[in-house]
C-alpha positions in Angstrom: 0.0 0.0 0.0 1.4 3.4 -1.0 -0.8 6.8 0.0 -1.8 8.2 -3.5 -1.4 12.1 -2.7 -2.9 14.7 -5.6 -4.3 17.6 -5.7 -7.7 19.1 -6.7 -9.1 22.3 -8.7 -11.4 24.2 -6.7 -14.4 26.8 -7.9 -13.2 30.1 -6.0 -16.9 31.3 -6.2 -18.8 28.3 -5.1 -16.3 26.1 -3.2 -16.9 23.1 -5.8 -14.7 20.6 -7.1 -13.6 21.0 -10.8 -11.0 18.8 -10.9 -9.0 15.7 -9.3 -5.6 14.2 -10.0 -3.9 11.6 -8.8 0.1 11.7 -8.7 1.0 8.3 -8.9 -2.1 8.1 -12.2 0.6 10.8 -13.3 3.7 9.3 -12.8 3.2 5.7 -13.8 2.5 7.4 -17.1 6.3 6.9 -17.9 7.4 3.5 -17.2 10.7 4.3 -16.2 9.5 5.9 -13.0 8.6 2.5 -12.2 12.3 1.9 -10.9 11.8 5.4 -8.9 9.0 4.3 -7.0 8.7 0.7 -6.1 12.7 -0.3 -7.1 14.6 2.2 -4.6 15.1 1.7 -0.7 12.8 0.3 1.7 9.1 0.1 0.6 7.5 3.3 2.2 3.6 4.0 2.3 4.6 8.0 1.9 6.7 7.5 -1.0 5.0 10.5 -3.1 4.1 12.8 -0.3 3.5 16.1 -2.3 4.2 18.8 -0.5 3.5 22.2 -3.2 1.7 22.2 -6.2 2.5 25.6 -8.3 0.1 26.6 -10.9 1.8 28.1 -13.6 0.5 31.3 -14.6 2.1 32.4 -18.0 2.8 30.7 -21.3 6.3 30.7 -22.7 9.0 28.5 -25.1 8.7 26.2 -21.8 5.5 26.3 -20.2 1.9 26.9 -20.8 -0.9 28.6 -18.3 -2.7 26.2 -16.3 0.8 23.8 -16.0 1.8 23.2 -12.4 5.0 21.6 -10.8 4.7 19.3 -8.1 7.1 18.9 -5.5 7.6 15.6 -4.4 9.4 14.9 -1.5 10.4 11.6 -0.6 10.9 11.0 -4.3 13.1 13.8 -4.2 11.3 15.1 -7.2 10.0 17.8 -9.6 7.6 17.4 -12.0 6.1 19.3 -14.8 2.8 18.1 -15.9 0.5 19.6 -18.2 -3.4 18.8 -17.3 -4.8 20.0 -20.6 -2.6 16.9 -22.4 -2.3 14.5 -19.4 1.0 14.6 -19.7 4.3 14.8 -18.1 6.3 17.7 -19.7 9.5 17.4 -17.7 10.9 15.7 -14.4 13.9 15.3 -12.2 15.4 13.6 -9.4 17.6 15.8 -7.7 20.3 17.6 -7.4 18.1 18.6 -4.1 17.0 16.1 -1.6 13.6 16.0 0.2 12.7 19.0 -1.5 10.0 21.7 -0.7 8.9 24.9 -2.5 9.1 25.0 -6.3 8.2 28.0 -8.3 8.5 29.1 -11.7 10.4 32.1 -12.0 10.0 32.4 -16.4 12.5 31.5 -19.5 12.9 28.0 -18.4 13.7 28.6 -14.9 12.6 27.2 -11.4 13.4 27.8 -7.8 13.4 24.9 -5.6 14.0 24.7 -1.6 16.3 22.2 -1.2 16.1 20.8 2.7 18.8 18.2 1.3 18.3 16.1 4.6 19.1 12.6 4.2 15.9 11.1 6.5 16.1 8.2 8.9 19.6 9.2 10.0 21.2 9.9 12.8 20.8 13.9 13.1 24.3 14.2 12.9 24.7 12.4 9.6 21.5 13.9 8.4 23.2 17.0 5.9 25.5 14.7 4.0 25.2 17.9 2.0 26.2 20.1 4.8 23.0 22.4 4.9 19.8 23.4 3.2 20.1 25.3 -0.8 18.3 27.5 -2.9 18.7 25.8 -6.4 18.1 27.9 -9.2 17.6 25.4 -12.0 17.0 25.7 -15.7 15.1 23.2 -17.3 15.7 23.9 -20.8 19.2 22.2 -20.3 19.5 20.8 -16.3 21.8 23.1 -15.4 21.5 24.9 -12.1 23.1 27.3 -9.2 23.1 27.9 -5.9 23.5 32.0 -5.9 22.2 32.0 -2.4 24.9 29.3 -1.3 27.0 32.1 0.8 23.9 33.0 3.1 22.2 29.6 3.2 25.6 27.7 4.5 24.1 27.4 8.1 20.7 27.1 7.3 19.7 23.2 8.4 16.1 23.2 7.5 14.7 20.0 8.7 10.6 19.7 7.2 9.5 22.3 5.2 11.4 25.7 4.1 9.9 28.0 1.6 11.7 30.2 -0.9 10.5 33.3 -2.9 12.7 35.4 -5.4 11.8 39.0 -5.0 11.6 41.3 -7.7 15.1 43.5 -7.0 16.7 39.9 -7.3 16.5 39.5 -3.2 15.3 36.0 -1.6 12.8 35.8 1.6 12.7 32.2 3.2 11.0 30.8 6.2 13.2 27.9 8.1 10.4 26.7 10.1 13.1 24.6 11.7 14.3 27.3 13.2 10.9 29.7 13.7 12.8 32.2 11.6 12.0 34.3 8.5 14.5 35.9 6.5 15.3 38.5 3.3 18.4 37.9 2.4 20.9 39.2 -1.3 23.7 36.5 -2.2 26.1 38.2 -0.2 24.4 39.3 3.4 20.9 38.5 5.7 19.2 41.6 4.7 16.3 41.0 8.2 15.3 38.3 9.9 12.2 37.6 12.3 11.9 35.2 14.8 8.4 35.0 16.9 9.4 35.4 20.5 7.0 34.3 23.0 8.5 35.8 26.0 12.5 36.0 26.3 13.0 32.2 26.4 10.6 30.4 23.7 10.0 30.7 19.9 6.5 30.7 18.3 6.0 28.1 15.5 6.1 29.5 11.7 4.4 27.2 9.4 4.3 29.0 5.2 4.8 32.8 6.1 4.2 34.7 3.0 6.0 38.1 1.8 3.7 40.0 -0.6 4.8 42.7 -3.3 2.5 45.2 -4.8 2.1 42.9 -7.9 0.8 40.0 -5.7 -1.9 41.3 -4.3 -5.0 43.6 -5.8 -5.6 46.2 -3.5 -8.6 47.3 -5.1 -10.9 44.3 -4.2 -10.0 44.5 -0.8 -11.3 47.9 -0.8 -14.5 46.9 -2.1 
């Protein structure tokens, strides 16, 4: 038994379903993944455990509106699939490990969250890669790079750990690890927040959000 995680389209206006998918209907689309799922390591019940799905909003050379990646963690995993043709577009294993947030930054590029924790080790042994990653990687030929690797070198983020590249070229992550949220350049932590409760304990983050102008019309809040 493996849990079949998905997701699901939902009618903003009336709450209703629209759509269903199933990731493993997905995956077992190409037979090589066959290998990925059942052939590697022990057999695990949360083998897809999706943790983001990101609808893609634009069309491009790579992409079209209404794709969405799909971050698979314990496959260690990114997917491009394209609903309108049932089909898998694109898809990698790694560089990252247990993965989390993947967005689609345009021409081919993605950012992913790397937690790059080895799981079911010993904590010490956990960050074979030393620490958690901001992988910037470009699909159109698997290449990637790790711009944020200078600020991000004692970042150990355990479960979960969201990325968003600003507009100015800045990053803003939450370690929820650590209860912290940062803004951050490639050479220096820019601010960083950490919900005290008291002097001696830290409140639990869990998918803080940083907003721009762009993301948010102002306009229907007003009405």
């Amino acid at each position: 038994l493996i849990y079949d995680d998905g997701y699901a389209v939902i009618d903003a206006n009336s709450g209703t379903q629209i759509e269903e998918y199933s990731v493993e209907k997905i995956l077992l689309q190409n037979e090589k993944n066959l290998g990925i799922i059942y052939g590697i390591g022990d057999h695990e019940r949360d083998r897809y455990h999706v943790n983001q799905v990101y609808p893609v909003t634009i069309s491009d050379e790579y992409v079209q509106k209404d794709d969405v990646f799909i971050s698979i963690r314990n496959l260690s995993m990114v997917v491009l699939y394209r609903p309108a043709e049932n089909k898998i577009i694109w898809q990698s294993v790694g560089p990252w490990i247990n993965q989390h947030d993947v967005r689609y930054l345009g021409n081919g590029k993605i950012s992913v969250f790397g937690n790059n924790i080895v799981r079911g080790l010993d904590k010490k042994f956990e960050f074979l890669l030393g620490h958690s990653d901001i992988y910037i990687y470009d699909i159109s030929d698997d290449t990637y790079s790790l711009p944020f690797n200078k600020v991000m070198k004692n970042s150990k983020q355990r479960s979960g750990g969201i990325f968003k590249l600003l507009s100015n070229g800045d990053g803003f992550s939450e370690l929820s690890s650590d209860m912290i949220v940062k803004r951050f350049n490639e050479e220096e932590i820019i601010w960083e927040y950490v919900h005290y409760l008291g002097n001696s304990k830290k409140g639990n983050l869990n998918w803080t959000r940083y907003l721009e102008k762009t993301d948010v019309n102002l306009e229907n809040l007003n009405n």
